[in-house]
Backbone bond lengths (Angstrom), bond angles and torsions (degrees), N, CA, C in turn:
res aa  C-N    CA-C-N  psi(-1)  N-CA   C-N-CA  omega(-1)  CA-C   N-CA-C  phi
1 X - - - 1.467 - - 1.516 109.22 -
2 X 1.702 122.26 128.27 1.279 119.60 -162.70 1.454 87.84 -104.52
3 X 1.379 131.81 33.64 1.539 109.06 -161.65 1.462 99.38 -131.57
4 X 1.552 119.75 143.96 1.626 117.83 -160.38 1.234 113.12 -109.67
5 X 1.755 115.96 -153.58 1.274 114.44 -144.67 1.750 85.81 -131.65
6 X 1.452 110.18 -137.15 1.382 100.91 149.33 2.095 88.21 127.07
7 X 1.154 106.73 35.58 1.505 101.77 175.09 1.772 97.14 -105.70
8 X 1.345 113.64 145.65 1.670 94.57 162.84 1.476 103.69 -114.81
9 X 1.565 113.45 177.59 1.173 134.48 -157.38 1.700 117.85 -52.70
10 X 1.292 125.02 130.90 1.270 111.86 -162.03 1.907 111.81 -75.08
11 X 1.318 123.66 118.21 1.428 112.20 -178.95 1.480 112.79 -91.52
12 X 1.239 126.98 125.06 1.266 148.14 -146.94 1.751 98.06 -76.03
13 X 1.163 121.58 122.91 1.540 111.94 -174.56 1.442 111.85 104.66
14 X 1.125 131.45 -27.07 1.329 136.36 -144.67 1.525 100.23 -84.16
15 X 1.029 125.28 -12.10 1.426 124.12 174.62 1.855 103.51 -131.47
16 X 0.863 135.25 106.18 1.783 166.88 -178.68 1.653 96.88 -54.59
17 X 0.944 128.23 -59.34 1.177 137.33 -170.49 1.493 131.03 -103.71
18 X 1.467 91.03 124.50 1.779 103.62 -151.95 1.653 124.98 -101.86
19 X 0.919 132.87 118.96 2.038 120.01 -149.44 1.735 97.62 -53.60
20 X 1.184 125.77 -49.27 1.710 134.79 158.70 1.317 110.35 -9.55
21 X 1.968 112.23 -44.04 1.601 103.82 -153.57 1.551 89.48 -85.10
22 X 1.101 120.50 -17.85 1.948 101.34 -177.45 1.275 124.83 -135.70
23 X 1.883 94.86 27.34 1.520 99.99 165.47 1.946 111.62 -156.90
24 X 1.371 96.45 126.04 1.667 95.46 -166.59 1.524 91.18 -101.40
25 X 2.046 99.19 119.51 1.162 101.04 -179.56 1.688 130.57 -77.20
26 X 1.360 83.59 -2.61 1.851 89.48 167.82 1.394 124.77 -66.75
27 X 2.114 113.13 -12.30 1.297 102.75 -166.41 1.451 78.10 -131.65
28 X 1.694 123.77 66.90 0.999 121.15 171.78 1.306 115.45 -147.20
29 X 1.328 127.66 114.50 2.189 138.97 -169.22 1.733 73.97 -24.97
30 X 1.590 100.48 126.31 1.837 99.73 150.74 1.658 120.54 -70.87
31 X 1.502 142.38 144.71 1.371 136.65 170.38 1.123 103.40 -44.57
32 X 1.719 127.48 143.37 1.455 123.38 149.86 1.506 110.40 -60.83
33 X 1.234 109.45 -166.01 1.503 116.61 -152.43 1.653 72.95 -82.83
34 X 1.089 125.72 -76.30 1.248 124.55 -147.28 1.785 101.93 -108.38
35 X 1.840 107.13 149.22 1.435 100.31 -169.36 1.755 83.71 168.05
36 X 1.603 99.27 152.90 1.353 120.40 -173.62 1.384 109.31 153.92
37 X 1.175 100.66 159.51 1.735 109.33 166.09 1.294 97.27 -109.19
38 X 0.995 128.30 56.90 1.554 121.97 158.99 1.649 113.03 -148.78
39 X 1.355 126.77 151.99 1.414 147.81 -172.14 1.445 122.08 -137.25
40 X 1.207 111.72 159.68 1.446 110.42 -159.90 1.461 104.53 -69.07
41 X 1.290 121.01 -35.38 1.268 127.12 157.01 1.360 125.74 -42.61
42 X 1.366 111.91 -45.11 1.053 106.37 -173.63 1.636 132.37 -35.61
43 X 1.494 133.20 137.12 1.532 126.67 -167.63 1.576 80.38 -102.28
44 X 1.576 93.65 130.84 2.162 124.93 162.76 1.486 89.32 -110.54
45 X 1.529 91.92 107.67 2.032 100.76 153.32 1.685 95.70 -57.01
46 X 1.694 100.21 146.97 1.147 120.61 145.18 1.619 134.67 -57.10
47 X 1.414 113.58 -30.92 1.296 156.91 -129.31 1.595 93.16 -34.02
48 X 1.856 110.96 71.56 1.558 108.42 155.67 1.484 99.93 104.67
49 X 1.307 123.06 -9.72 1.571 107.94 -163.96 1.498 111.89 -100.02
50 X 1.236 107.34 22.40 1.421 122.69 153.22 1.547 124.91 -114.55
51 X 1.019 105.91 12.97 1.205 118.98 171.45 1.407 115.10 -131.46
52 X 1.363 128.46 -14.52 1.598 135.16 160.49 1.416 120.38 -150.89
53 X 1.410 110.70 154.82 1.720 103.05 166.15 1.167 123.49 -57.62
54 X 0.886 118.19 116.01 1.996 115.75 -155.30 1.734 110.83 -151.57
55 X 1.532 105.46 8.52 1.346 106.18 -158.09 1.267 123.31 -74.64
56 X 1.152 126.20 -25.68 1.419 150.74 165.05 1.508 106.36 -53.58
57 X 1.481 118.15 -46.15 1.515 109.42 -176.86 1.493 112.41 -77.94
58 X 1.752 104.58 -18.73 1.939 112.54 -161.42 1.613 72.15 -86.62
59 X 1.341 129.58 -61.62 1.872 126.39 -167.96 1.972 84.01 -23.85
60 X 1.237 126.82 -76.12 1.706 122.10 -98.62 2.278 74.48 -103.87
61 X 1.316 120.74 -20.38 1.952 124.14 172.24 1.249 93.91 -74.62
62 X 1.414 136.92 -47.35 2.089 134.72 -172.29 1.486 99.65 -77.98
63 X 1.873 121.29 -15.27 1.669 83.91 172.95 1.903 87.93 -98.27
64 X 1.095 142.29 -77.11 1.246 144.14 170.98 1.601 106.01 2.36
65 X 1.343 134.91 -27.30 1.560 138.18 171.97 1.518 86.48 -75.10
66 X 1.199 113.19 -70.16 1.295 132.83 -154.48 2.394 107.43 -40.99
67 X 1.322 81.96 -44.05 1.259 99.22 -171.45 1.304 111.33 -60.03
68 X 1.595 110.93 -43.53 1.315 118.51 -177.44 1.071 131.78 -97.86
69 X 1.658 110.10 8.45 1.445 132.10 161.34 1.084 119.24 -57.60
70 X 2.223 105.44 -46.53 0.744 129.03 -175.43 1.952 142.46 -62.03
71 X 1.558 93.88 -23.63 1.383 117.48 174.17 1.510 104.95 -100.87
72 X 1.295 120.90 -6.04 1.373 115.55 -170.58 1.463 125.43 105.05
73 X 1.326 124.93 -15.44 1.200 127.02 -147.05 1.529 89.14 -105.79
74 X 1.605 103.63 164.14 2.045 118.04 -179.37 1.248 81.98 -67.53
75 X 1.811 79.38 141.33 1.536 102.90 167.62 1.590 105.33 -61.17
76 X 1.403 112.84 172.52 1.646 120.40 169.50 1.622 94.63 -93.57
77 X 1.543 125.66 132.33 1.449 123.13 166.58 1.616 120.71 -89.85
78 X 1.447 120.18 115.20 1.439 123.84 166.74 1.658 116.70 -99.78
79 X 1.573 88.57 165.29 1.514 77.88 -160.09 2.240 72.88 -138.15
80 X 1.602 82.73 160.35 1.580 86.97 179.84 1.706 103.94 -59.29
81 X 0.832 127.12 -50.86 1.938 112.55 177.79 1.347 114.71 -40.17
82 X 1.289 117.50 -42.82 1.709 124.27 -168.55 1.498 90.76 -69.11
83 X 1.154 120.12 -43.15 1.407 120.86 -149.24 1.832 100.92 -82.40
84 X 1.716 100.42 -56.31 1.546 101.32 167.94 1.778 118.65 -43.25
85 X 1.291 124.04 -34.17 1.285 132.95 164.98 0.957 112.26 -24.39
86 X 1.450 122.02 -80.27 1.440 147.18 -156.57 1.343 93.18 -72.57
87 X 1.305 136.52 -53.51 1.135 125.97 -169.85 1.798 114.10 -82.50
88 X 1.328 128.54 0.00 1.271 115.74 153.66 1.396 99.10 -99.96
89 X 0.930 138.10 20.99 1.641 130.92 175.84 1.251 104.13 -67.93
90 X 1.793 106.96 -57.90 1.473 117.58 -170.82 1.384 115.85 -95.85
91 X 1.473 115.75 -12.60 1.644 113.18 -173.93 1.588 115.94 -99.01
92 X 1.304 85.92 -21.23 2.051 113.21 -162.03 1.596 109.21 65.36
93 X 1.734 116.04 45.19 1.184 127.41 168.07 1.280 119.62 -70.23
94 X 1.436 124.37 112.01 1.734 131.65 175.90 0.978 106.62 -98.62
95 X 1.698 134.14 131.59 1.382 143.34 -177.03 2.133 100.29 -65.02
96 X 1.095 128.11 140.56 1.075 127.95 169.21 1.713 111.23 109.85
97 X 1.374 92.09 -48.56 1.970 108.72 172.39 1.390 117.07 -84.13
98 X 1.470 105.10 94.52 1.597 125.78 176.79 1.706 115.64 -53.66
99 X 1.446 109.62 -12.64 1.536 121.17 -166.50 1.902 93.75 -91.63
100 X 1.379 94.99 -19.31 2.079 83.67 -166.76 1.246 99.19 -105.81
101 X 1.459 139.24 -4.73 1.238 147.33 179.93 1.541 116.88 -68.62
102 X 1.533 128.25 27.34 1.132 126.91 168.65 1.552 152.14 -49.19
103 X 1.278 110.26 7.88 1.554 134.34 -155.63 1.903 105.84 50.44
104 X 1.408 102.24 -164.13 1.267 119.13 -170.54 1.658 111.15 -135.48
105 X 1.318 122.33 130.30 1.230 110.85 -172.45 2.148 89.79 -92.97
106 X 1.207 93.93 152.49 1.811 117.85 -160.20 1.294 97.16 -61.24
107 X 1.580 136.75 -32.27 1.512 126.46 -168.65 1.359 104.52 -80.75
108 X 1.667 118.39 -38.64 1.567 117.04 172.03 1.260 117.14 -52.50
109 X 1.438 117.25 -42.42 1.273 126.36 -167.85 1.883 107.72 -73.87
110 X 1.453 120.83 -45.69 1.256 121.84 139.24 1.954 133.85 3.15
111 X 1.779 72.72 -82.34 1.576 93.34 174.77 1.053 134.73 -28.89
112 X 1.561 96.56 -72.82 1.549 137.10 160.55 1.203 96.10 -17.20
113 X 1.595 108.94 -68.79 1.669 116.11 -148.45 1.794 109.58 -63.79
114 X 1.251 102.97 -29.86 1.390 112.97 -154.16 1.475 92.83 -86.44
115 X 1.790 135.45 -58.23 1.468 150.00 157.68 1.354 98.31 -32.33
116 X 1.019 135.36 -111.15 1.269 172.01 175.80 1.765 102.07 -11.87
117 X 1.796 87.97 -98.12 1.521 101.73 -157.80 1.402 112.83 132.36
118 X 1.431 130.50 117.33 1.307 129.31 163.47 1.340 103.92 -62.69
119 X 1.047 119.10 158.84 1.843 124.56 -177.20 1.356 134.01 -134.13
120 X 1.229 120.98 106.44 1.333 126.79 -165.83 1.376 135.22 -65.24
121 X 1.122 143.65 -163.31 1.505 133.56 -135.83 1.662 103.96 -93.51
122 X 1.693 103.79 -24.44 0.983 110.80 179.00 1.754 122.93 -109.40
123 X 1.064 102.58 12.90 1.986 133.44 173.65 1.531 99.74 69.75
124 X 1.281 110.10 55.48 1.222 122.30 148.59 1.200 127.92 -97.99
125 X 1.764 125.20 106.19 1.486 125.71 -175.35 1.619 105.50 -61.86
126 X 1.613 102.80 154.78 1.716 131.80 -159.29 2.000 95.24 -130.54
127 X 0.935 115.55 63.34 1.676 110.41 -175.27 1.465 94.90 -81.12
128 X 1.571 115.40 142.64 1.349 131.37 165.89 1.486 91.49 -99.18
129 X 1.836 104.57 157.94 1.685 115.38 168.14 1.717 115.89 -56.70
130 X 1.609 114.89 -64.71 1.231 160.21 157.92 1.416 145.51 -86.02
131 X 1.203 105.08 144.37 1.791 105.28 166.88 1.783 100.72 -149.83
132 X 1.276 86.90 148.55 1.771 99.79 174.70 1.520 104.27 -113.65
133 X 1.607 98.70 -167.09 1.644 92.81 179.67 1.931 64.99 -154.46
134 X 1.754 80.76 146.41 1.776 106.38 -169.75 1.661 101.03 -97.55
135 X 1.498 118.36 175.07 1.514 116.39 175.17 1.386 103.76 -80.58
136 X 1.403 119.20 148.24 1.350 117.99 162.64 1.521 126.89 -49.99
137 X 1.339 137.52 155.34 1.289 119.06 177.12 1.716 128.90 58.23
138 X 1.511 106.09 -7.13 1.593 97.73 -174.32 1.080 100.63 -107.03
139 X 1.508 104.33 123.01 1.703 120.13 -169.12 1.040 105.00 -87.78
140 X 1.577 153.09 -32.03 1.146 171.78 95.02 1.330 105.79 37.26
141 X 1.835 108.33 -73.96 1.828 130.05 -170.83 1.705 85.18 -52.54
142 X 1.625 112.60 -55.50 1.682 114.23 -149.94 1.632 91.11 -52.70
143 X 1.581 114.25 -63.58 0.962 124.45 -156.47 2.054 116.03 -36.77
144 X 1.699 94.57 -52.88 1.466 97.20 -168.86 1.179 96.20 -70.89
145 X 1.933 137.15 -38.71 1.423 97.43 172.96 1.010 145.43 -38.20
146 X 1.319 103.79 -57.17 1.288 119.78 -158.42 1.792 108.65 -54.49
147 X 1.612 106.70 -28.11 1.239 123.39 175.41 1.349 143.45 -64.62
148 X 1.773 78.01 -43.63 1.730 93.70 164.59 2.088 114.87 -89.15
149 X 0.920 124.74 -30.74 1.559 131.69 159.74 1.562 136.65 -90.73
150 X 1.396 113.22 0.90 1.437 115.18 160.21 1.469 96.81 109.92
151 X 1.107 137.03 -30.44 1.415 155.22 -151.78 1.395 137.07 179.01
152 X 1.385 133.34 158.87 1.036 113.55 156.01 2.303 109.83 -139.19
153 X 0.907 125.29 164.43 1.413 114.11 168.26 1.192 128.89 -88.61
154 X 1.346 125.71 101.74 1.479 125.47 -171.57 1.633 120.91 -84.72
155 X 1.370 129.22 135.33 0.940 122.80 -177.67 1.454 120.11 -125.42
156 X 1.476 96.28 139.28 1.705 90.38 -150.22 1.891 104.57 -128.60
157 X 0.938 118.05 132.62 1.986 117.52 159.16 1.549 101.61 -55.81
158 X 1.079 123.65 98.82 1.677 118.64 -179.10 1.607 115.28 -72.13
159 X 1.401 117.30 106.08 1.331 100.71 172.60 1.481 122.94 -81.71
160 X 0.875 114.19 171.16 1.648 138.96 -173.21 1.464 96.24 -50.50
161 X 1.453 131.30 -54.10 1.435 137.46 -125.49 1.868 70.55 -99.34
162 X 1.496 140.82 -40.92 1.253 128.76 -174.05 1.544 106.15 -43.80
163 X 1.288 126.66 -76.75 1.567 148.77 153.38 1.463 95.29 5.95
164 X 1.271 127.19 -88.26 1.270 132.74 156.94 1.331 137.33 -6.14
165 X 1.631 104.91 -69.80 1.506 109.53 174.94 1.844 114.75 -71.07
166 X 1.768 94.81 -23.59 1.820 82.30 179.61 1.382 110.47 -81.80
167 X 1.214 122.67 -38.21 1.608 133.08 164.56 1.888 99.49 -19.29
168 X 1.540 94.73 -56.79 1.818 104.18 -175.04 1.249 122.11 -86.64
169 X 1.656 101.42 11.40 1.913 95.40 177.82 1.823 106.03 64.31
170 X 1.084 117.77 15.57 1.251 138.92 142.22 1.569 127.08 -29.67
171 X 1.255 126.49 130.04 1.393 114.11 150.95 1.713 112.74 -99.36
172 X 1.748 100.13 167.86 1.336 86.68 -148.22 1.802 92.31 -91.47
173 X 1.211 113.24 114.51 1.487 105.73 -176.71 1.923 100.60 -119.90
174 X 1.601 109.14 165.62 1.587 104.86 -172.80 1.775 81.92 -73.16
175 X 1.553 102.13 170.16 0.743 141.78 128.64 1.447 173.66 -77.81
176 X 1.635 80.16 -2.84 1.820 114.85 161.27 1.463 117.25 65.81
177 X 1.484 91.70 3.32 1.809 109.48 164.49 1.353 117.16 -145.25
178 X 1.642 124.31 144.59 1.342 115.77 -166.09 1.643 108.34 -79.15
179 X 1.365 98.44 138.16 1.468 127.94 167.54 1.477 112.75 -103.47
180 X 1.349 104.62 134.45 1.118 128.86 -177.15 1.928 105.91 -46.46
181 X 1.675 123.22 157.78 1.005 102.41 -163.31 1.663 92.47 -117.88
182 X 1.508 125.62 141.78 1.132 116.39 159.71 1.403 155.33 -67.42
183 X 1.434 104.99 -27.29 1.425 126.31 -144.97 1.554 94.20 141.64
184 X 1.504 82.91 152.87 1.855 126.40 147.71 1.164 95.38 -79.11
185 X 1.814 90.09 136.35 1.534 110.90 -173.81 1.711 112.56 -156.09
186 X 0.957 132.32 112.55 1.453 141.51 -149.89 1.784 109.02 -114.80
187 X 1.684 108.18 88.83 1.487 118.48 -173.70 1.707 117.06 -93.56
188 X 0.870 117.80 146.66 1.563 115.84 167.96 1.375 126.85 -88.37
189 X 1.939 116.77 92.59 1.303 92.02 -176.94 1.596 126.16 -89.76
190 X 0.836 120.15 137.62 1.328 134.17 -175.60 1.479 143.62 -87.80
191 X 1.808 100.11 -13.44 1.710 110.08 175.56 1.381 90.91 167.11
192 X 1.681 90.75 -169.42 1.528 100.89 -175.81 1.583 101.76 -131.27
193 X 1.642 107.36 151.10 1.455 89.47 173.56 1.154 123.34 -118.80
194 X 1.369 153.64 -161.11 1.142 148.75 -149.51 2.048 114.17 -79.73
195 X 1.427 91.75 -28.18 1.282 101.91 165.03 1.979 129.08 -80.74
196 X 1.425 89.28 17.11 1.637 96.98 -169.99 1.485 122.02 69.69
197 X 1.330 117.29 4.23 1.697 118.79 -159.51 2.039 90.59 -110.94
198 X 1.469 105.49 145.43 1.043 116.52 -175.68 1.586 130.08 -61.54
199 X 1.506 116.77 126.67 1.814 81.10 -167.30 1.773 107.24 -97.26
200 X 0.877 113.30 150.05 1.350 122.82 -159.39 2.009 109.86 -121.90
201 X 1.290 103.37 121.72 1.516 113.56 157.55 1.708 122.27 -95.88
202 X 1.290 112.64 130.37 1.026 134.77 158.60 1.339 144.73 176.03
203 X 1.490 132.71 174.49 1.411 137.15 -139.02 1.215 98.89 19.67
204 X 1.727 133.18 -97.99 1.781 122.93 -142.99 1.583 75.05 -129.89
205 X 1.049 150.87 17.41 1.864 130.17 -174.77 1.551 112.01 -165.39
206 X 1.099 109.47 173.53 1.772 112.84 172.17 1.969 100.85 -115.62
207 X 0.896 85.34 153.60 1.469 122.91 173.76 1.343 103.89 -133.11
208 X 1.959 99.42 167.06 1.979 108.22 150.30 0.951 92.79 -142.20
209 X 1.718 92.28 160.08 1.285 123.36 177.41 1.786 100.66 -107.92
210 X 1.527 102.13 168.21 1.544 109.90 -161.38 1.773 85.45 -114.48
211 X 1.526 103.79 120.57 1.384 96.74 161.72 1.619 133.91 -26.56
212 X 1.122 132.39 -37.98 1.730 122.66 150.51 1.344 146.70 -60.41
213 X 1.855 99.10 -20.77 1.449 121.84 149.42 1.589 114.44 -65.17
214 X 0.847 136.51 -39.32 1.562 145.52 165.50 1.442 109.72 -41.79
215 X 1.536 90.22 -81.56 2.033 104.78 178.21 1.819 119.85 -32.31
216 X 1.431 80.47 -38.71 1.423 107.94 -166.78 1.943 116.11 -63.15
217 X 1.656 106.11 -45.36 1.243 107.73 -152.10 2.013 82.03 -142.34
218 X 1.489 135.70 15.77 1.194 121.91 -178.31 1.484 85.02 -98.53
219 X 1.595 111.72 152.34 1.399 141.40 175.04 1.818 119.37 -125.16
220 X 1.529 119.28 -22.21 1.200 119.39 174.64 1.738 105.75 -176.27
221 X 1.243 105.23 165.93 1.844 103.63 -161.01 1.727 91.89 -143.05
222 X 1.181 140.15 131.34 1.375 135.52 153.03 1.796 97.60 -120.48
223 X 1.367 93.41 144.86 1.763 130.83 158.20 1.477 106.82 -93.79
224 X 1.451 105.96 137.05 1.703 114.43 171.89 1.433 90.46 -127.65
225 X 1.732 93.72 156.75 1.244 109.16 176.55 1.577 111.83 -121.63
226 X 1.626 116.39 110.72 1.447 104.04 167.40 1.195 137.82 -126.48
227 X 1.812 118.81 153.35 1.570 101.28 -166.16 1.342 97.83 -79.20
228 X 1.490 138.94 19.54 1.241 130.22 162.01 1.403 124.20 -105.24
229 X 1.348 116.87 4.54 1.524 106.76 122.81 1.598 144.62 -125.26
230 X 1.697 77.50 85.78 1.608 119.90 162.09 1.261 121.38 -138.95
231 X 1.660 104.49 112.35 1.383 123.03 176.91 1.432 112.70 -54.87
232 X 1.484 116.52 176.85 1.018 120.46 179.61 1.145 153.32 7.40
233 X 1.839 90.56 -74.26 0.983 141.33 -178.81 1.364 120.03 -81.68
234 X 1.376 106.57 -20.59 1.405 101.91 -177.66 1.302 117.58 104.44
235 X 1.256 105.92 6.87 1.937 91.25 175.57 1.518 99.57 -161.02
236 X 1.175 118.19 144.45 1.241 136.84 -123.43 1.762 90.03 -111.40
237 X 1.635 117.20 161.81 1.358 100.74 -163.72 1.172 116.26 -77.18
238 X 1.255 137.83 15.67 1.486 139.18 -178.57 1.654 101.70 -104.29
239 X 1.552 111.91 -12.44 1.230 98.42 178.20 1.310 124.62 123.48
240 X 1.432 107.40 -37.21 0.916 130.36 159.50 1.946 132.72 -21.73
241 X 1.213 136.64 60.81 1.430 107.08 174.85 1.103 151.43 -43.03
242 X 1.129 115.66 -169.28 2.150 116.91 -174.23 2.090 82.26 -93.64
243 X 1.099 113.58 -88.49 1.643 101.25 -178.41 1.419 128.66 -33.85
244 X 1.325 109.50 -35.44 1.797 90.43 165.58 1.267 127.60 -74.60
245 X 1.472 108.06 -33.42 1.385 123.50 162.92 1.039 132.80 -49.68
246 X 1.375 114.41 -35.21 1.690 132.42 169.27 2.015 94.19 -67.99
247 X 1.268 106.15 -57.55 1.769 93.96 -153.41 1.377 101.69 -77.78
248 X 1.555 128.56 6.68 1.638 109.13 -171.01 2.137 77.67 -109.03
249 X 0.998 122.53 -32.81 1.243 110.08 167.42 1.135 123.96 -64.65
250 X 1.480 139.69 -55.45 1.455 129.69 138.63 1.609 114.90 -4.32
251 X 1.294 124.51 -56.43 0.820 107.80 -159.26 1.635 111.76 -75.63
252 X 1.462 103.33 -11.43 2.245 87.78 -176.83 1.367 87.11 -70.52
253 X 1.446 132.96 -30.40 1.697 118.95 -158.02 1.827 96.57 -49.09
């Protein structure tokens, strides 16, 4: 597998605001078993992450597709330059110089998104309102994000034995013995599928992972919030509106 890693180490604190503080999942539609905006068909740009640690920026363009799959609307198109952009914005990563190629730890990359704007093929900024950071280990928390916002970014210690199973068209399940670890590695999950196992975007394809592969090898989880996925109308397919959305976000300020 020629394709890389490029998340750095998760620092504990680094994101203040917790998906818990402005949503009680007891008074929230549970996910059906199965759900996503994504299909086996579906096309995952590569956009560069075989050619640099970049995964954090390809995580945060595969949920932002994802989102707007989801309301109906054209995807936004990135291209590895747009994407390398953003990621020397904040790292001072130069394509060619192996010394500046450090990955991105997920709350910077966040930041970015929320300040800034990830930026598309044609350097048009993509600003989300928000981002949270999910509980470790709670498959449950992951689950309804990902349900109620289109996605969420998972961040994972990649073991060796993953490499392996995607090599084999594999899903990524434990192995019930430790595997060597690769890297920090920052995936977009996107739904669940009929087998209960998570479905997952990254580098050029989807895979899943099996809820014990998760437990097993996840290190940190962020939720984004965007007013671009909200249809028309203004409220997003879970139901969600632009004014409630505004005042429960208001409220981490």
């Amino acid at each position: 597998m020629a394709f890389l890693l490029g998340k750095k180490p998760h620092v504990p604190g680094a994101v203040s605001w917790h998906y818990r503080d402005i949503f009680d999942r007891k008074k929230l539609m549970k996910p059906p078993l199965v759900f996503g905006h994504i299909w086996n068909a579906t096309p995952v740009p590569m956009l560069g992450n075989d050619r640099a640690g970049n995964c954090v920026w390809c995580t945060q363009a595969h949920i932002l597709q994802a989102m707007q799959r989801g309301i109906g609307k054209k995807e936004t198109v990135f291209s590895d330059d747009s994407v390398f952009a953003d990621y020397s914005a904040v790292t001072g990563f130069a394509l060619g110089d192996p010394s500046t190629d450090q990955g991105t730890g997920m709350a910077d990359g966040a930041s970015y998104w929320r300040k800034t704007g990830i930026h598309d093929a044609s350097g048009k900024a993509h600003p989300i309102s928000a981002y949270v950071s999910l509980r470790l280990h709670d498959i449950d928390e992951l689950m309804q994000a990902a349900f109620d916002f289109g996605g969420v970014a998972l961040g994972v210690q990649l073991p060796k034995s993953a490499e392996e199973q995607w090599d084999h068209e594999e899903p990524w399940h434990y192995w019930g013995r430790k595997s060597s670890i690769l890297g920090g590695h920052a995936v977009a999950l996107l739904g669940r599928n009929h087998n209960g196992d998570a479905v997952i975007a990254t580098w050029n394809g989807i895979t899943a992972a099996s809820t014990e592969w998760i437990v097993q090898y996840m290190d940190e989880a962020l939720a984004f919030f965007s007013l671009e996925y909200l249809d028309e109308r203004g409220i997003n397919p879970r139901g969600f509106d632009r004014a409630e959305l505004e005042k429960r976000i208001g409220a981490l300020a």
